[in-house]
TORLUMFI-480699 format. One record per residue (C-alpha): residue in one letter; residue number from 1; x, y, z. Coordinates in Angstrom, 1 decimal, m for minus. Layout:
REM TORLUMFI-480699
r code: a&pos: NUM&c1: X&c2: Y&c3: Z;
...
END
This chain:
REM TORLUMFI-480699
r code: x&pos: 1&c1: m30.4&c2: m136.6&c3: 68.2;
r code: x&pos: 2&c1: m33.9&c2: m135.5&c3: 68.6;
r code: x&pos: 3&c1: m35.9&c2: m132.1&c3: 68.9;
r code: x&pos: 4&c1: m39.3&c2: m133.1&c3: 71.3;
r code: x&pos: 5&c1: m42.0&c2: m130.3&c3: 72.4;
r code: x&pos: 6&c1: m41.1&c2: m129.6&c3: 76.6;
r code: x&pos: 7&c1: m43.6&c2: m131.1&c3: 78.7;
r code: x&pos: 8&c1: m45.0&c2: m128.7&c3: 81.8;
r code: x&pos: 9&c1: m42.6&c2: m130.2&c3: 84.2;
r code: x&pos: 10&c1: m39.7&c2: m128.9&c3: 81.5;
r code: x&pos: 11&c1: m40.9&c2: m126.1&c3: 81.5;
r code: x&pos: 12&c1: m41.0&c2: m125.3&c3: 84.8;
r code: x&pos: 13&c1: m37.0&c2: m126.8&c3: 84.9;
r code: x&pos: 14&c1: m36.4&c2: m124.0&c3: 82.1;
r code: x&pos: 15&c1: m37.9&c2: m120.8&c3: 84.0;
r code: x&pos: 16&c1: m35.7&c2: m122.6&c3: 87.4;
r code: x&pos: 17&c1: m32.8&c2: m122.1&c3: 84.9;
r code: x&pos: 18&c1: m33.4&c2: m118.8&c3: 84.1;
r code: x&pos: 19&c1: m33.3&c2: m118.0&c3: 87.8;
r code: x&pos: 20&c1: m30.2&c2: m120.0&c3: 87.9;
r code: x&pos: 21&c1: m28.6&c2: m118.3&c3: 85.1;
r code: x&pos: 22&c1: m29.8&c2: m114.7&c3: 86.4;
r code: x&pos: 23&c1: m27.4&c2: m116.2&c3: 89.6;
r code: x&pos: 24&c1: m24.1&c2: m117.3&c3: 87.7;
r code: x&pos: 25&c1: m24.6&c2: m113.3&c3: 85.9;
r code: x&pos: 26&c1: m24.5&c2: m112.1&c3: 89.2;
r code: x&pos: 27&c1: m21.8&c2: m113.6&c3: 90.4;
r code: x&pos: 28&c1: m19.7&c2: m113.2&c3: 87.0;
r code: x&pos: 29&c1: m20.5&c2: m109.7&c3: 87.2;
r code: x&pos: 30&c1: m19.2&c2: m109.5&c3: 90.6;
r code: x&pos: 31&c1: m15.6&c2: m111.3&c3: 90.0;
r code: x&pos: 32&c1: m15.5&c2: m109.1&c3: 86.8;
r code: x&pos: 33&c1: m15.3&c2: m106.2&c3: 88.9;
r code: x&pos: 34&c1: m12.6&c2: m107.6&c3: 91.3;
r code: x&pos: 35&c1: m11.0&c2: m108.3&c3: 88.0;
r code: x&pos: 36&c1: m11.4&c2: m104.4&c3: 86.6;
r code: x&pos: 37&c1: m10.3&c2: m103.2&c3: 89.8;
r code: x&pos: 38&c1: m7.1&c2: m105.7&c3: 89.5;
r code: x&pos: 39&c1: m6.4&c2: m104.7&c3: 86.0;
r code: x&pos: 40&c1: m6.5&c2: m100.7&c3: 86.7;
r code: x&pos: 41&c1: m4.4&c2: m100.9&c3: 90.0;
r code: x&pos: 42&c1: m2.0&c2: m102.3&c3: 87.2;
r code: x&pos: 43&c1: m2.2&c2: m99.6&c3: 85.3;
r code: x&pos: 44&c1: m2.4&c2: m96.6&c3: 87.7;
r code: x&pos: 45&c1: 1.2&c2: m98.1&c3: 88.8;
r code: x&pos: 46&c1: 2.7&c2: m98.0&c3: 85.8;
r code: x&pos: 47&c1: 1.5&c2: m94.7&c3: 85.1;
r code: x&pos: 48&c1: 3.4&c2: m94.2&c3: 88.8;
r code: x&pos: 49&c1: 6.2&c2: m95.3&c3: 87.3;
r code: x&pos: 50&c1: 6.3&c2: m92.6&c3: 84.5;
r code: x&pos: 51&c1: 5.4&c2: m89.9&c3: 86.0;
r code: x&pos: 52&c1: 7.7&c2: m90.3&c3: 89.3;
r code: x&pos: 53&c1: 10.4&c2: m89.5&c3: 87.2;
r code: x&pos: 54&c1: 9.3&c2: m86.4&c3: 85.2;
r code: x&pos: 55&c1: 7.6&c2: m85.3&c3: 88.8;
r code: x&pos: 56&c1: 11.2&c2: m86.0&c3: 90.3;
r code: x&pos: 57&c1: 13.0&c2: m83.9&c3: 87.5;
r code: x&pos: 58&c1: 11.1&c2: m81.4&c3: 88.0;
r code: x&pos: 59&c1: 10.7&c2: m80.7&c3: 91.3;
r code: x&pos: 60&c1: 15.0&c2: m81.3&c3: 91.2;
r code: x&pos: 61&c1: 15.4&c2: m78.5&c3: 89.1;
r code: x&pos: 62&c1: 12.2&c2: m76.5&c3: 90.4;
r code: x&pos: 63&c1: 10.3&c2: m76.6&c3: 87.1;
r code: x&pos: 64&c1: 6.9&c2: m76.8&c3: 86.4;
r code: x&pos: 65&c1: 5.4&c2: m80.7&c3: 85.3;
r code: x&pos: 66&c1: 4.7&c2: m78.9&c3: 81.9;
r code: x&pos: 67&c1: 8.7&c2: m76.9&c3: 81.7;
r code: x&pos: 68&c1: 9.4&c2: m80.2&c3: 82.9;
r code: x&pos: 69&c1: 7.5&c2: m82.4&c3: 80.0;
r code: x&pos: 70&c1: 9.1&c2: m80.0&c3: 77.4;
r code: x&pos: 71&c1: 12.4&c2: m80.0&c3: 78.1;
r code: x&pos: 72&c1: 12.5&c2: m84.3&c3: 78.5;
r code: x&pos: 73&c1: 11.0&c2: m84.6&c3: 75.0;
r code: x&pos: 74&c1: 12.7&c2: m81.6&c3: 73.3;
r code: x&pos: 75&c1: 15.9&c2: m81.3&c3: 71.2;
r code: x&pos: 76&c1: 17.2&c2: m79.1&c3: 73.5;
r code: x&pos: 77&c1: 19.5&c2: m81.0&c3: 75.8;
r code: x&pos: 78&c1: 19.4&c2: m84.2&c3: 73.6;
r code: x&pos: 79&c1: 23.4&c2: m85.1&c3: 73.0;
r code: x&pos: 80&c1: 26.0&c2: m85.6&c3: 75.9;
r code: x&pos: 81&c1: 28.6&c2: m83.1&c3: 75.4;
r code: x&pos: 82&c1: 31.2&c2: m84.2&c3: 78.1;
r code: x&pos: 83&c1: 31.2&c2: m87.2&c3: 80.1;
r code: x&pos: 84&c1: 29.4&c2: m87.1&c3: 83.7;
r code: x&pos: 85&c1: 33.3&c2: m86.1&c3: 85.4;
r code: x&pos: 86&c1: 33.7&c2: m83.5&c3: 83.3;
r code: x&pos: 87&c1: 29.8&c2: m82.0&c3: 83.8;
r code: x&pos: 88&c1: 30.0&c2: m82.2&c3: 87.6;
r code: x&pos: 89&c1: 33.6&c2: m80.4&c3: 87.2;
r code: x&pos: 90&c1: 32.6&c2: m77.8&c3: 85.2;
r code: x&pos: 91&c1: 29.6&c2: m77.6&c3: 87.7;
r code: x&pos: 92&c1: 31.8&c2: m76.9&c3: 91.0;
r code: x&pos: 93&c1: 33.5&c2: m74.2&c3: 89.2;
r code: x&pos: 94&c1: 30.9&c2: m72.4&c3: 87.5;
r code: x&pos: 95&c1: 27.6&c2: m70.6&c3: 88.5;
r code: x&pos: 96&c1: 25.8&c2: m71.4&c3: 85.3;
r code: x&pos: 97&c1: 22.1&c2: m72.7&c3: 86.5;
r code: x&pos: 98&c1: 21.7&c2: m73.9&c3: 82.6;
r code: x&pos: 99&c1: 24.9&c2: m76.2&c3: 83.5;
r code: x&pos: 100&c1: 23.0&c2: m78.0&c3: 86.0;
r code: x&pos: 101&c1: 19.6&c2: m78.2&c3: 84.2;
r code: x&pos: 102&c1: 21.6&c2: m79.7&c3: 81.7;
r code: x&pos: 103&c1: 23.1&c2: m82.5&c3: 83.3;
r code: x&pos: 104&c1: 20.1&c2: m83.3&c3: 85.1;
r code: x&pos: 105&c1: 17.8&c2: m83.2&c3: 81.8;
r code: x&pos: 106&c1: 20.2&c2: m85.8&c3: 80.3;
r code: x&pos: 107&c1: 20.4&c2: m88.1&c3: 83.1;
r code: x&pos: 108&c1: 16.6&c2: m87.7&c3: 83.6;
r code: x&pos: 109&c1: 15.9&c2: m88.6&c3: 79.9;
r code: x&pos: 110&c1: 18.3&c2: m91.5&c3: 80.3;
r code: x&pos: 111&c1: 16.6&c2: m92.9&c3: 83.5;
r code: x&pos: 112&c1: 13.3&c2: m92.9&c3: 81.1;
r code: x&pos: 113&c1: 15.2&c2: m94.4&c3: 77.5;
r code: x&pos: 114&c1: 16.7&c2: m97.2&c3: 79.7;
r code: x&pos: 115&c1: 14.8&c2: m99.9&c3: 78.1;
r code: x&pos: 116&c1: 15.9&c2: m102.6&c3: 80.8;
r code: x&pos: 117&c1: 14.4&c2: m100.9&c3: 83.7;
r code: x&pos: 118&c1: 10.8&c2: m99.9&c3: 82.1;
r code: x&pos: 119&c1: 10.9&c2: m103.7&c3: 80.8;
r code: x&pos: 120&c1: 11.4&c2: m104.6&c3: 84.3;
r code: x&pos: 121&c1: 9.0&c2: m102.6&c3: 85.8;
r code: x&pos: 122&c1: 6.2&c2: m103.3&c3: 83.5;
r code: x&pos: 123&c1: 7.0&c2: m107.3&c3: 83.5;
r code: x&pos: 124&c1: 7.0&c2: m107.3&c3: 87.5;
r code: x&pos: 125&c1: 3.4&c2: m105.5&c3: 87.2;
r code: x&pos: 126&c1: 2.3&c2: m107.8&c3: 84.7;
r code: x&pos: 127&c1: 3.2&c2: m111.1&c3: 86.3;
r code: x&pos: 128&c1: 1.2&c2: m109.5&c3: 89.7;
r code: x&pos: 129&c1: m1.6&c2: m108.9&c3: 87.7;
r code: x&pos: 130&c1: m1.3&c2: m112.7&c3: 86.0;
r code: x&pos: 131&c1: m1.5&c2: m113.8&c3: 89.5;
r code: x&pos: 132&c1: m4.4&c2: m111.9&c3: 91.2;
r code: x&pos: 133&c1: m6.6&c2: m112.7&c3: 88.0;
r code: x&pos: 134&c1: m5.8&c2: m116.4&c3: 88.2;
r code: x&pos: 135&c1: m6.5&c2: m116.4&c3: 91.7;
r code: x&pos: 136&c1: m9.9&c2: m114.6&c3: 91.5;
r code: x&pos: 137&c1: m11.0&c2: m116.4&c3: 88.6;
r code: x&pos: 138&c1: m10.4&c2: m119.8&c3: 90.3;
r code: x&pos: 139&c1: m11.6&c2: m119.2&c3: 93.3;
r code: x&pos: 140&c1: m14.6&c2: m117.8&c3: 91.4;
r code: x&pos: 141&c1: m15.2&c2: m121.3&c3: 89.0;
r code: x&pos: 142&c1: m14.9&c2: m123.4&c3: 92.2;
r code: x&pos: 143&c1: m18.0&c2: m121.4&c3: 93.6;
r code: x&pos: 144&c1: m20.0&c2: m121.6&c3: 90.4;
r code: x&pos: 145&c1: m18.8&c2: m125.4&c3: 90.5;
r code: x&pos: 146&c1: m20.7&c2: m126.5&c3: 93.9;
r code: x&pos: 147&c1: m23.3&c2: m124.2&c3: 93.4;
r code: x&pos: 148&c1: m24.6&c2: m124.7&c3: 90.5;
r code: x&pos: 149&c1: m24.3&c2: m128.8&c3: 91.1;
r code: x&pos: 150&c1: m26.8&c2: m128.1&c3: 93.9;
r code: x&pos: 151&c1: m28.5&c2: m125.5&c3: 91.5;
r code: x&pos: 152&c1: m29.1&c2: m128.6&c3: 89.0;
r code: x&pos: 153&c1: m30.8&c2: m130.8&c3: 92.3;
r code: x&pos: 154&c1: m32.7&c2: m127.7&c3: 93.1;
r code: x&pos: 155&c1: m34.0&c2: m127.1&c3: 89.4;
r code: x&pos: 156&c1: m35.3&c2: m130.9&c3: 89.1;
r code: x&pos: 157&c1: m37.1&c2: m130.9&c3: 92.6;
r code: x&pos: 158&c1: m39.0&c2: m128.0&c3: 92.2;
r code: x&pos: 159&c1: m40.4&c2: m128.9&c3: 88.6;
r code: x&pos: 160&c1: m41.7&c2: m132.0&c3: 90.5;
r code: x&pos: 161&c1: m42.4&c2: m130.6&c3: 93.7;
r code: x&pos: 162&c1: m40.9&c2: m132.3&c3: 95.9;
r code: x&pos: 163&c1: m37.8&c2: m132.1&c3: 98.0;
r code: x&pos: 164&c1: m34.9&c2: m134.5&c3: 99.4;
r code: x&pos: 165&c1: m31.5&c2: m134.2&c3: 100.8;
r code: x&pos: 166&c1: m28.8&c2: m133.9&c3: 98.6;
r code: x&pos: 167&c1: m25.1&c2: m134.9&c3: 99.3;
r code: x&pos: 168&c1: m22.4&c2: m132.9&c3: 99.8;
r code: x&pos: 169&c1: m20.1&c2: m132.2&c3: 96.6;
r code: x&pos: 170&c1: m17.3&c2: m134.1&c3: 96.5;
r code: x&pos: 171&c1: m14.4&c2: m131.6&c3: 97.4;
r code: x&pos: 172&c1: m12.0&c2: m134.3&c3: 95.3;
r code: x&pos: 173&c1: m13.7&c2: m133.2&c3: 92.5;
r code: x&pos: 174&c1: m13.3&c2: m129.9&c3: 92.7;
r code: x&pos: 175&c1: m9.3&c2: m129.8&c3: 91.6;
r code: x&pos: 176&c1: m10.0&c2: m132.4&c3: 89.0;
r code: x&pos: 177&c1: m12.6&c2: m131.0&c3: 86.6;
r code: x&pos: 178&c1: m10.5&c2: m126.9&c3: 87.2;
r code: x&pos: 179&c1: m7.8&c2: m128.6&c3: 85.9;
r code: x&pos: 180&c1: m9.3&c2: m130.2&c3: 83.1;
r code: x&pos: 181&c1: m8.4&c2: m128.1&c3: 79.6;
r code: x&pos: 182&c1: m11.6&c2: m128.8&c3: 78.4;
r code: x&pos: 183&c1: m10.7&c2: m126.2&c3: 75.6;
r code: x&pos: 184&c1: m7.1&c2: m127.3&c3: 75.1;
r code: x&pos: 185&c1: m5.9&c2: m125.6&c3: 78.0;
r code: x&pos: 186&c1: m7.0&c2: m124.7&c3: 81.3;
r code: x&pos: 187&c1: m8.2&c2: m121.4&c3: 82.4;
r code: x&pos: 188&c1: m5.0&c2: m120.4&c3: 84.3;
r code: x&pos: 189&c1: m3.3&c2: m121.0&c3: 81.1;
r code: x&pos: 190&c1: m5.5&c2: m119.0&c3: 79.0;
r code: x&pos: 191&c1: m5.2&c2: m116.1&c3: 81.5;
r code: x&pos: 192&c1: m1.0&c2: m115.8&c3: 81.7;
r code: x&pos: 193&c1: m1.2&c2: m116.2&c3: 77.5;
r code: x&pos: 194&c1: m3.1&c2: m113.7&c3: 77.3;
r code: x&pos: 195&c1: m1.2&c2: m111.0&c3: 80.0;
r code: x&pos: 196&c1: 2.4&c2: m112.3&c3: 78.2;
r code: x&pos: 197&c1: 0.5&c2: m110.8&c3: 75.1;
r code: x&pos: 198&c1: m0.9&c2: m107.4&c3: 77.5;
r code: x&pos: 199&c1: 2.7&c2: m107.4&c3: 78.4;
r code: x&pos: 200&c1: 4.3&c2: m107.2&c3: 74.9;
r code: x&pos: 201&c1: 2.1&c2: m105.0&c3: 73.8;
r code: x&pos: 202&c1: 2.7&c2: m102.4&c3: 76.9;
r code: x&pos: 203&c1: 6.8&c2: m102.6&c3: 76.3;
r code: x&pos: 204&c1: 6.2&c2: m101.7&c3: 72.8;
r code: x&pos: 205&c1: 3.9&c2: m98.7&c3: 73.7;
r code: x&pos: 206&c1: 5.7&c2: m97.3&c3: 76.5;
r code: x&pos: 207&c1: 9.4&c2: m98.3&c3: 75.2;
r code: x&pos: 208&c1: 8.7&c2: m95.7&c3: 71.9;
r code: x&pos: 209&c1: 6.7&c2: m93.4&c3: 73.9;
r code: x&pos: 210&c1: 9.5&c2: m92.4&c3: 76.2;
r code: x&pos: 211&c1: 12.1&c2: m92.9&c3: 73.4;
r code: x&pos: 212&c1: 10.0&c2: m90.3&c3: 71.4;
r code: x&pos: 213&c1: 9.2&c2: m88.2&c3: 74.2;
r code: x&pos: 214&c1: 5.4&c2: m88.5&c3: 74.5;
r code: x&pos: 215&c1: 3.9&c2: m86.5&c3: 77.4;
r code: x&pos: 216&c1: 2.7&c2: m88.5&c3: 80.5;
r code: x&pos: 217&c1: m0.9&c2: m88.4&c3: 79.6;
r code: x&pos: 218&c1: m0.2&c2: m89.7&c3: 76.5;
r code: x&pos: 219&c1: 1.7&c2: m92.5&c3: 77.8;
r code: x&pos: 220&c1: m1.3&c2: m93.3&c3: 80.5;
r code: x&pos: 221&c1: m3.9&c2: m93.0&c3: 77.6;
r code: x&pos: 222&c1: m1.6&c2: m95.8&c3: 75.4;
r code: x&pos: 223&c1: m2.0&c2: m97.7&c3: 79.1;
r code: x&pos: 224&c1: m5.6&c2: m97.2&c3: 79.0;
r code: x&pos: 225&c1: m6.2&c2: m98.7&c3: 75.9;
r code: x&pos: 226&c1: m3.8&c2: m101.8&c3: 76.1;
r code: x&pos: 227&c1: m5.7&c2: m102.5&c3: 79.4;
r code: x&pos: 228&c1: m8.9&c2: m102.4&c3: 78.4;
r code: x&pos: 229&c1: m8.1&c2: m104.6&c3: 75.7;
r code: x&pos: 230&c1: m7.0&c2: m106.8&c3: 78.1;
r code: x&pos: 231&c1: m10.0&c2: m106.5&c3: 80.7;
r code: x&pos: 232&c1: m12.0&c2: m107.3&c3: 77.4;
r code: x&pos: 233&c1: m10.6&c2: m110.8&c3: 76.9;
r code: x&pos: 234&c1: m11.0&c2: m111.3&c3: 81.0;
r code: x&pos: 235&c1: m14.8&c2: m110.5&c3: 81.2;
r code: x&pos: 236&c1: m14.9&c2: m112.9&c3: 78.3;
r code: x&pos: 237&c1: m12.6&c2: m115.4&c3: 79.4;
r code: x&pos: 238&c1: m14.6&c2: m115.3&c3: 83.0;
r code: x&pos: 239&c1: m18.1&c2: m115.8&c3: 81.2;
r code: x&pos: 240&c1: m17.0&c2: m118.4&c3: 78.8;
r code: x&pos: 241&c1: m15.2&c2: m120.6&c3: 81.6;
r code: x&pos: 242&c1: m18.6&c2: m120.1&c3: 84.0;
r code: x&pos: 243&c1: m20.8&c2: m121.3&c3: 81.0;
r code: x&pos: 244&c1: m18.8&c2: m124.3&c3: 81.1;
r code: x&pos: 245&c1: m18.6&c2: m125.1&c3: 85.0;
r code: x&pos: 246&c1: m22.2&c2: m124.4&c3: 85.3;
r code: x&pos: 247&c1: m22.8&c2: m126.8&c3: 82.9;
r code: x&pos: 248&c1: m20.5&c2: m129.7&c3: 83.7;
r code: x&pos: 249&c1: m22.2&c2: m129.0&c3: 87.4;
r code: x&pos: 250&c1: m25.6&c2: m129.4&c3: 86.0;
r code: x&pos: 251&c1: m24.8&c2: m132.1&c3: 84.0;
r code: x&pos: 252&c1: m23.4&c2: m134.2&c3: 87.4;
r code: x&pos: 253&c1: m26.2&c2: m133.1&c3: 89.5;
r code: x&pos: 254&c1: m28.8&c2: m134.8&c3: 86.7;
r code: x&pos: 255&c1: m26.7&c2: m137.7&c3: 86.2;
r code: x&pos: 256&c1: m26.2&c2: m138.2&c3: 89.7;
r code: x&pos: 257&c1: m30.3&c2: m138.5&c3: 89.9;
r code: x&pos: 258&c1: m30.0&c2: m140.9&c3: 86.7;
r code: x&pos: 259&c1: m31.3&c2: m139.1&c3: 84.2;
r code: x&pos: 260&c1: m29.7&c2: m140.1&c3: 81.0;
r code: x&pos: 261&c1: m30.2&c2: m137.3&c3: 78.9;
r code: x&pos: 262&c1: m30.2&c2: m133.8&c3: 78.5;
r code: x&pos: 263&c1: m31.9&c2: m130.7&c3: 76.4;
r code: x&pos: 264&c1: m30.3&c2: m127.8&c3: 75.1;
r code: x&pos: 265&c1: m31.7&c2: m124.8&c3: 75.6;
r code: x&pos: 266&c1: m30.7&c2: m121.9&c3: 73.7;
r code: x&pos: 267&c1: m33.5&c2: m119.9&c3: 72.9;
r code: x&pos: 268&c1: m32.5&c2: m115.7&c3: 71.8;
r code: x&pos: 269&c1: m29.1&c2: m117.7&c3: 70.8;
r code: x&pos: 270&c1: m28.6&c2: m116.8&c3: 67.1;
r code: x&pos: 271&c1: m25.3&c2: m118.7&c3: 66.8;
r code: x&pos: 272&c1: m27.4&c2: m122.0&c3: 68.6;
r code: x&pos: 273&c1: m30.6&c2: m121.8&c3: 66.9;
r code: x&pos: 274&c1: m29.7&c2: m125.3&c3: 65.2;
r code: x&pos: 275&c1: m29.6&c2: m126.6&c3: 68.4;
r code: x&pos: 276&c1: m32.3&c2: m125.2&c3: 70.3;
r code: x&pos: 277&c1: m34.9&c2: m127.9&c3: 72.0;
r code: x&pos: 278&c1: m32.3&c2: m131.1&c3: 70.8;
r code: x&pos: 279&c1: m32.2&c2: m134.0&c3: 72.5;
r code: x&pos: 280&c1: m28.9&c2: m135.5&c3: 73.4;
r code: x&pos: 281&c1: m27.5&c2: m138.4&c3: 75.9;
r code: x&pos: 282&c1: m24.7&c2: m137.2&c3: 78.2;
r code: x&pos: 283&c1: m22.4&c2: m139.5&c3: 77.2;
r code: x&pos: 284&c1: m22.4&c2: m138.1&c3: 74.0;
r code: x&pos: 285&c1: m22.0&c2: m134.3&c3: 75.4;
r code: x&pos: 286&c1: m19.2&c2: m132.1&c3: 74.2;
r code: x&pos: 287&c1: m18.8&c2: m128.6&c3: 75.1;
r code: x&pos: 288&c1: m18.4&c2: m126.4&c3: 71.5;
r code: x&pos: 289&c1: m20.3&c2: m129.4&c3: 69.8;
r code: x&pos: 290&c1: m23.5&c2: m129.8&c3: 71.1;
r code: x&pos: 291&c1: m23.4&c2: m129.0&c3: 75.1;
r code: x&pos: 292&c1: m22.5&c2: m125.0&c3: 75.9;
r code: x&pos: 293&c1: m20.4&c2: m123.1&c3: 76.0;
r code: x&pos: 294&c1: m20.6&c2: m123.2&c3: 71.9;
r code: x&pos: 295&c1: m18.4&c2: m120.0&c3: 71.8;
r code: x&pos: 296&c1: m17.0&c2: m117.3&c3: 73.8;
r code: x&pos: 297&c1: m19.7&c2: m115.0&c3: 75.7;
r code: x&pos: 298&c1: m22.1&c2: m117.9&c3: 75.0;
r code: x&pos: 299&c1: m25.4&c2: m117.9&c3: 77.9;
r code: x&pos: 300&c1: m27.1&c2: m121.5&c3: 76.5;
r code: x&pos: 301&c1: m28.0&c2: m123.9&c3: 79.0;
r code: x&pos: 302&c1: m29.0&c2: m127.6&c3: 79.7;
r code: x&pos: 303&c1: m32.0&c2: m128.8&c3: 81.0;
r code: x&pos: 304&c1: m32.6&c2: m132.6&c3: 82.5;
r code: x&pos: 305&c1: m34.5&c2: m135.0&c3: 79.7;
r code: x&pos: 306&c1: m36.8&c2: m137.5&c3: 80.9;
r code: x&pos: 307&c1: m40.3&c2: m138.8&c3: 82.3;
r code: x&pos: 308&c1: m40.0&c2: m136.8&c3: 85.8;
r code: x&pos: 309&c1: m43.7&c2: m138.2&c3: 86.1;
r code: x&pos: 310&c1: m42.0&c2: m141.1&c3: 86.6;
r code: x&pos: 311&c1: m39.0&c2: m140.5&c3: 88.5;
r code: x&pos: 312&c1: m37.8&c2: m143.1&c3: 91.3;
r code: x&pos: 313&c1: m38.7&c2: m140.7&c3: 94.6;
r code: x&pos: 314&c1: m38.2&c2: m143.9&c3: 96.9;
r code: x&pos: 315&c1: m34.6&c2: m144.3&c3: 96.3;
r code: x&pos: 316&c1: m34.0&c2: m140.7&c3: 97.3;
r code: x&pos: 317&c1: m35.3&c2: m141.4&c3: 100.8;
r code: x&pos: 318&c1: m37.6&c2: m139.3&c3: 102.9;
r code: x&pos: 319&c1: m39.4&c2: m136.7&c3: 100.5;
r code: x&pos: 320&c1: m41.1&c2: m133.5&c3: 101.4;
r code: x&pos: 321&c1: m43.5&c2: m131.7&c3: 99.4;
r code: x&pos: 322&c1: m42.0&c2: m128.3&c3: 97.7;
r code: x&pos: 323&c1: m43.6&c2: m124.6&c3: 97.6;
r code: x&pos: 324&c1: m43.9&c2: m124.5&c3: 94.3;
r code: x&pos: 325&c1: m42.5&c2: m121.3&c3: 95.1;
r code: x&pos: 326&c1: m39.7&c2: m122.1&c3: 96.8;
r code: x&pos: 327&c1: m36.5&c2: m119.6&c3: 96.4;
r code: x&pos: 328&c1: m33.0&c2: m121.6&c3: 96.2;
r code: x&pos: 329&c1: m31.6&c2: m120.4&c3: 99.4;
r code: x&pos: 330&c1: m34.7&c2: m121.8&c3: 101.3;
r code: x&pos: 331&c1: m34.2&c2: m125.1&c3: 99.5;
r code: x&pos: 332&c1: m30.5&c2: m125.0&c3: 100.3;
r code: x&pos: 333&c1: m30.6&c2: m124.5&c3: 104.0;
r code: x&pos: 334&c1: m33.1&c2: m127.4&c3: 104.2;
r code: x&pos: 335&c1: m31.9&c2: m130.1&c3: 101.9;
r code: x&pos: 336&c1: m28.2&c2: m129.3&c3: 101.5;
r code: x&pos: 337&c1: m26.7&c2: m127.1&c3: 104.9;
r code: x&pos: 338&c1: m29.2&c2: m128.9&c3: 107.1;
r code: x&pos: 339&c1: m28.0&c2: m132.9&c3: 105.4;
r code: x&pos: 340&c1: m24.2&c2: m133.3&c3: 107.4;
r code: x&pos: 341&c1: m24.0&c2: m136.5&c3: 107.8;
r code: x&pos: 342&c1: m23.5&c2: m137.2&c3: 103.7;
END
């Protein structure tokens, strides 16, 4: 392990990172708000769920939501006096409204205790949720995956100002390094751990709400707050896993033009300091250790270590001088969309 001052060409691959990094935010941001949406779909239809029933009850027994609210959480019509037979009986033969308002309140307030059925709902909700987010997500690292392996081509060429084709990624790949539990488990695992812990959480909330007759707002508000708990650990969970992709993309797109080595770059890092402007080979790299991510949230990157001065341009065919402007889209549709026959 070494710590060497950047030469101009590295310095120029570190400002094409931060162009590249300003790209993977972008996108992250983007997939976070699919996510948000995802997550408060989920919890508008639980919220549904509660309030169909009060709303029901009362429009049943032409009450107000608020008479309505009362009289499910009050004391008033909290014990079953006769069994369902004997209520409707009584019923036909009397004209007692309070009669009717009284089996209905009961039946209502069992509906809501009937822990079975919210458990039901709220696992079926959960378990969609689990779903779309791991669906979004990997969709979303098998983007950052291809792009940013052309990102790490792009990066290198400009510092040295020239241009070649670059092969297509290898769509085999793909599938193999999502699956990888680089972290002791994969991303898809990660994501259903954490909603199975969402989900626990919500039957707890909403199981003693209802049992202890908390108004429908308050119920939604307990909603609220156990989903943006969990839309917490999915922005993080989404920029953690993109830090690594990005970087394992990088890392083949160098290797794959022979460089042996790599910098980390982690400058504004508190947490990375230690490692800031280190030198190590890439068979030696290990995400957490001394290759990003180092931690959850964590923006470091990886630059290409090496004499560029001296780099092997005749093995990479036909070369064309670069801008040394040159925006990434430009470079793509000339040396990656426009090179179809590798």
């Amino acid at each position: 392990m070494q710590r060497n001052p950047m030469s101009k060409q590295q310095k120029k691959l570190v400002e094409t990172e931060k162009e590249n990094a300003l790209a993977e935010a972008k996108a992250d941001d983007e997939v976070i708000e699919e996510l948000i949406n995802c997550y408060d779909k989920t919890a508008e239809h639980l919220q549904s769920e509660i309030q169909r029933i009060v709303y029901k009850f009362a429009e049943d027994n032409e009450l107000t939501t608020q008479q309505a609210t009362e009289l499910l959480k009050g004391k008033e019509y909290d014990l079953w006096r006769m069994s369902i037979q004997e209520y409707l009986k009584e019923i036909e033969t009397s004209e007692d409204p309070k009669l009717l308002l009284e089996l209905n309140t009961l039946s209502a307030k069992s509906r809501i205790t009937r822990k079975e059925q919210l458990i039901s709902q709220i696992d079926m909700e959960m378990g969609k949720l689990a779903d779309q987010s791991n669906k979004i997500i990997k969709k979303h690292l098998e983007k950052v995956l291809v792009e940013h392996y052309y990102r790490g081509h792009y990066a290198v060429q400009k510092a040295l100002g020239v241009g070649w084709k670059v092969g297509k990624f290898n769509p085999d790949m793909i599938k193999k390094i999502i699956e990888y539990p680089w972290e002791t488990k994969t991303f898809s695992k990660a994501i259903w751990e954490d909603i199975d812990k969402l989900t626990t959480t919500l039957r707890k909330e909403l199981a003693n709400g209802m049992i202890a007759g908390h108004s429908v707002d308050k119920m939604a508000s307990a909603i609220n707050k156990v989903m943006d708990k969990g839309m917490y650990n999915a922005k993080r969970l989404v920029r953690t896993e993109s830090t690594y992709f990005t970087q394992q993309a990088q890392a083949m797109s160098y290797q794959k033009m022979g460089f042996k080595k790599y910098m980390f770059v982690g400058d504004g890092c508190p947490d990375c300091a230690a490692l800031n402007g280190k030198i190590f080979t890439f068979e030696e790299a290990e995400p957490g250790v001394n290759m990003p991510p180092m931690h959850p949230n964590c923006k470091c990157r990886i630059i290409a270590q090496g004499d560029l001065s001296m780099f092997d341009y005749e093995k990479r065919g036909k070369i064309t001088p670069l801008h040394e402007n040159v925006k990434y889209q430009q470079w793509k549709e000339k040396f990656v969309k426009a090179n179809k026959k590798r």
